[in-house]
C-alpha positions as CSV (number, residue, x, y, z in Angstrom):
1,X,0.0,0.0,0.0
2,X,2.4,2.5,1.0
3,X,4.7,1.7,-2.2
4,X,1.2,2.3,-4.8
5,X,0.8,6.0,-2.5
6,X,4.1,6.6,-3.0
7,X,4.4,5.9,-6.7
8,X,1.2,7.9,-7.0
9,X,2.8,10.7,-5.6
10,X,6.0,10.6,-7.0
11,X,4.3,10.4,-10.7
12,X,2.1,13.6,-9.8
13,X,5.3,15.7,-8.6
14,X,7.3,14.9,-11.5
15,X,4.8,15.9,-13.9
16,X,4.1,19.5,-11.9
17,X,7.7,19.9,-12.1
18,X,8.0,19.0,-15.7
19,X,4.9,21.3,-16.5
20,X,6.3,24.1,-14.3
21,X,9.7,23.6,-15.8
22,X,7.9,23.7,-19.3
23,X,6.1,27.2,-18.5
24,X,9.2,28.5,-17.2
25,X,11.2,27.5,-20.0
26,X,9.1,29.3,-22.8
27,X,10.8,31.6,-25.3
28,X,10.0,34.8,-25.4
29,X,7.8,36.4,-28.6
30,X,8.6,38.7,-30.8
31,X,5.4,41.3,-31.8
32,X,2.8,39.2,-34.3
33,X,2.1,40.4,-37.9
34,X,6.2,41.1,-38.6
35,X,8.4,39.4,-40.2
36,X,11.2,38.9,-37.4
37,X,13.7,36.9,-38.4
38,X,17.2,35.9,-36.6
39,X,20.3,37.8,-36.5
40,X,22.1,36.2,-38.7
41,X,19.4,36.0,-41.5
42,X,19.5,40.0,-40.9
43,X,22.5,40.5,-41.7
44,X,22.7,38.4,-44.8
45,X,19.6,40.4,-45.9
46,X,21.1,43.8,-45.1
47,X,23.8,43.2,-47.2
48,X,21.6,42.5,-50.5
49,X,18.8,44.8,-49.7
50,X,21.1,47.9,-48.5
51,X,18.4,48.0,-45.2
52,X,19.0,49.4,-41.9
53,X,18.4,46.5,-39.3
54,X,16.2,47.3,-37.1
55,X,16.7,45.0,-33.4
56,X,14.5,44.3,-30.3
57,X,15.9,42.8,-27.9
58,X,13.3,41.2,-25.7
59,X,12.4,38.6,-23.3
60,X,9.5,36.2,-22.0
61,X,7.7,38.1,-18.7
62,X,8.5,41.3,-19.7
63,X,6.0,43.8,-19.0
64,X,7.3,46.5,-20.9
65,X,7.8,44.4,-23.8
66,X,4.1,43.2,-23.4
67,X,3.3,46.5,-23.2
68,X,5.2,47.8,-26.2
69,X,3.6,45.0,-28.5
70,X,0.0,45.6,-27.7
71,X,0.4,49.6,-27.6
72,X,2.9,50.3,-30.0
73,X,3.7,47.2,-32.6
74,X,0.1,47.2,-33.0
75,X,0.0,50.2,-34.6
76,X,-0.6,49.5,-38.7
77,X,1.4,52.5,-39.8
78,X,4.7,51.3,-37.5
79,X,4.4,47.8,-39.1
80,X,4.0,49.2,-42.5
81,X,7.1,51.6,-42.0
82,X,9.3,48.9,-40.3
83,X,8.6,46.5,-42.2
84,X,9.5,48.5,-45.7
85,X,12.4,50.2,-44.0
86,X,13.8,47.4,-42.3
87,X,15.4,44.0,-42.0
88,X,13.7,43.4,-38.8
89,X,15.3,41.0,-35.9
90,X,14.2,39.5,-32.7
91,X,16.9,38.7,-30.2
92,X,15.4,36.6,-27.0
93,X,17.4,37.7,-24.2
94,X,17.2,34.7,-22.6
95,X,17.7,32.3,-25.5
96,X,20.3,30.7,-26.6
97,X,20.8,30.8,-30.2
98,X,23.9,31.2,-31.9
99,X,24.3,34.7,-33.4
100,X,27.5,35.5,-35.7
101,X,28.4,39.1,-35.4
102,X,30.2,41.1,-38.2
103,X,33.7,40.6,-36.5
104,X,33.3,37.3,-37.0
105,X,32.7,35.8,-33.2
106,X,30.1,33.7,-32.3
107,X,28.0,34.9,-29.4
108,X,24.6,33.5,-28.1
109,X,21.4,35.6,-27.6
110,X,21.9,35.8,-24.1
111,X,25.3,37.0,-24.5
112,X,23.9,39.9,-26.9
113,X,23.0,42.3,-23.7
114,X,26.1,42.5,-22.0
115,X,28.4,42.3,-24.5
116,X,26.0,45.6,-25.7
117,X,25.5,47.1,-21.9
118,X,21.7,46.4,-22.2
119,X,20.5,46.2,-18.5
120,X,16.8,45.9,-19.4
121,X,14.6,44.8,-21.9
122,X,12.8,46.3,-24.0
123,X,15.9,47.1,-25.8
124,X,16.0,48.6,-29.4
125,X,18.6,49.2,-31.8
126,X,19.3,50.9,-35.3
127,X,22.1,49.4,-37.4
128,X,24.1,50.0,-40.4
129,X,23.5,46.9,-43.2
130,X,27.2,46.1,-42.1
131,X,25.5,45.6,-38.2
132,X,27.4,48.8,-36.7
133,X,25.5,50.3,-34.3
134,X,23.5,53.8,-35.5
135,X,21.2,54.4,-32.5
136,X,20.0,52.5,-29.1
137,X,16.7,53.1,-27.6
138,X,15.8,51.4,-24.5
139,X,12.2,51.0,-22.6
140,X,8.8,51.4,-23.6
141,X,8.4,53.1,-26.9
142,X,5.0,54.6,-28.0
143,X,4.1,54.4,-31.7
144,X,5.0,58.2,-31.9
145,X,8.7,57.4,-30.8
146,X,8.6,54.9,-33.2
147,X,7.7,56.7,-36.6
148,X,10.2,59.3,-35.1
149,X,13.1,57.2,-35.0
150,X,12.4,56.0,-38.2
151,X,12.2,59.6,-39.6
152,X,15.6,60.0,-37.8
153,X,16.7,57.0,-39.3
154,X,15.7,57.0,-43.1
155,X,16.4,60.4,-43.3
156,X,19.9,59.8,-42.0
157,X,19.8,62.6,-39.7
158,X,22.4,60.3,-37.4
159,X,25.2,61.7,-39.6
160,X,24.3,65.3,-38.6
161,X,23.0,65.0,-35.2
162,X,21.7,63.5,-32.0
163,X,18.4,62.1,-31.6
164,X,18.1,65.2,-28.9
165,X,18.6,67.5,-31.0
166,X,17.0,65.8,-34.0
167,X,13.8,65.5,-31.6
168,X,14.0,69.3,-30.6
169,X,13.9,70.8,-33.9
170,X,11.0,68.3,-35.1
171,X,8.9,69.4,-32.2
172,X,9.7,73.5,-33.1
């Protein structure tokens, strides 16, 4: 009797662990309706399409991330714009894909944030086909901060000036 309760029990724990482990374990998603694709793959496109890439850096449980997909990535103009203007790429900061970077070393997603001194997620960046950095934008974005950055972008006002001082003389 006491082995059948014991097996019984056993079996129960070990599948709520495997089911919590499984739930804990899930990747983090990248906003629906775009067509994210990995770093690597982003790169190789850059370089035929002459695109700026275009990176969020992101991770399962993260608020602001939830937050930015519903209120922002939502938005049909910012998918529209991005999507034209951009080779677009999902990094999971927790994951552990391989990513190649332009010098040539092999890195893995979760190794992406430090190596860039990203503390926090939501993390966006702005890069040069060739995957050199142009502008970083951490945190929430609204849709508004999104169709400026791209103005700042596609208009390559990063040549010229800061995105301070490009927002300044937008708003006057």
């Amino acid at each position: 009797m006491f082995n059948q309760i014991f097996h019984h029990y056993f079996i129960k724990s070990l599948i709520s662990f495997v089911l919590l482990f499984t739930w804990f374990s899930v990747h983090a998603k990248p906003p629906a309706n775009y067509p994210f694709t990995s770093y690597n793959q982003a790169l190789r496109a850059a370089k035929n399409s002459g695109k700026k890439i275009f990176v969020y850096y992101g991770r399962f449980g993260c608020g602001y991330c939830d937050k930015t997909n519903k209120e922002s990535f939502s938005n049909n103009e910012i998918r529209k714009l991005y999507t034209k203007n951009y080779e677009l790429v999902y990094i999971d900061a927790e994951g552990g894909k391989r990513l190649h970077l332009p010098s040539g070393e092999r890195i893995t997603e979760q190794q992406f944030g430090p190596l860039n001194k990203i503390i926090g997620t939501p993390y966006f960046m702005y890069l040069e086909s060739d995957g050199r950095i142009i502008f970083t934008a951490p945190g929430f974005k609204t849709a508004n901060d999104f169709i400026q950055f791209d103005k700042y972008i596609t208009g390559q006002h990063y040549k010229k000036q800061s995105f301070a001082e490009f927002a300044k003389d937008a708003s006057s």
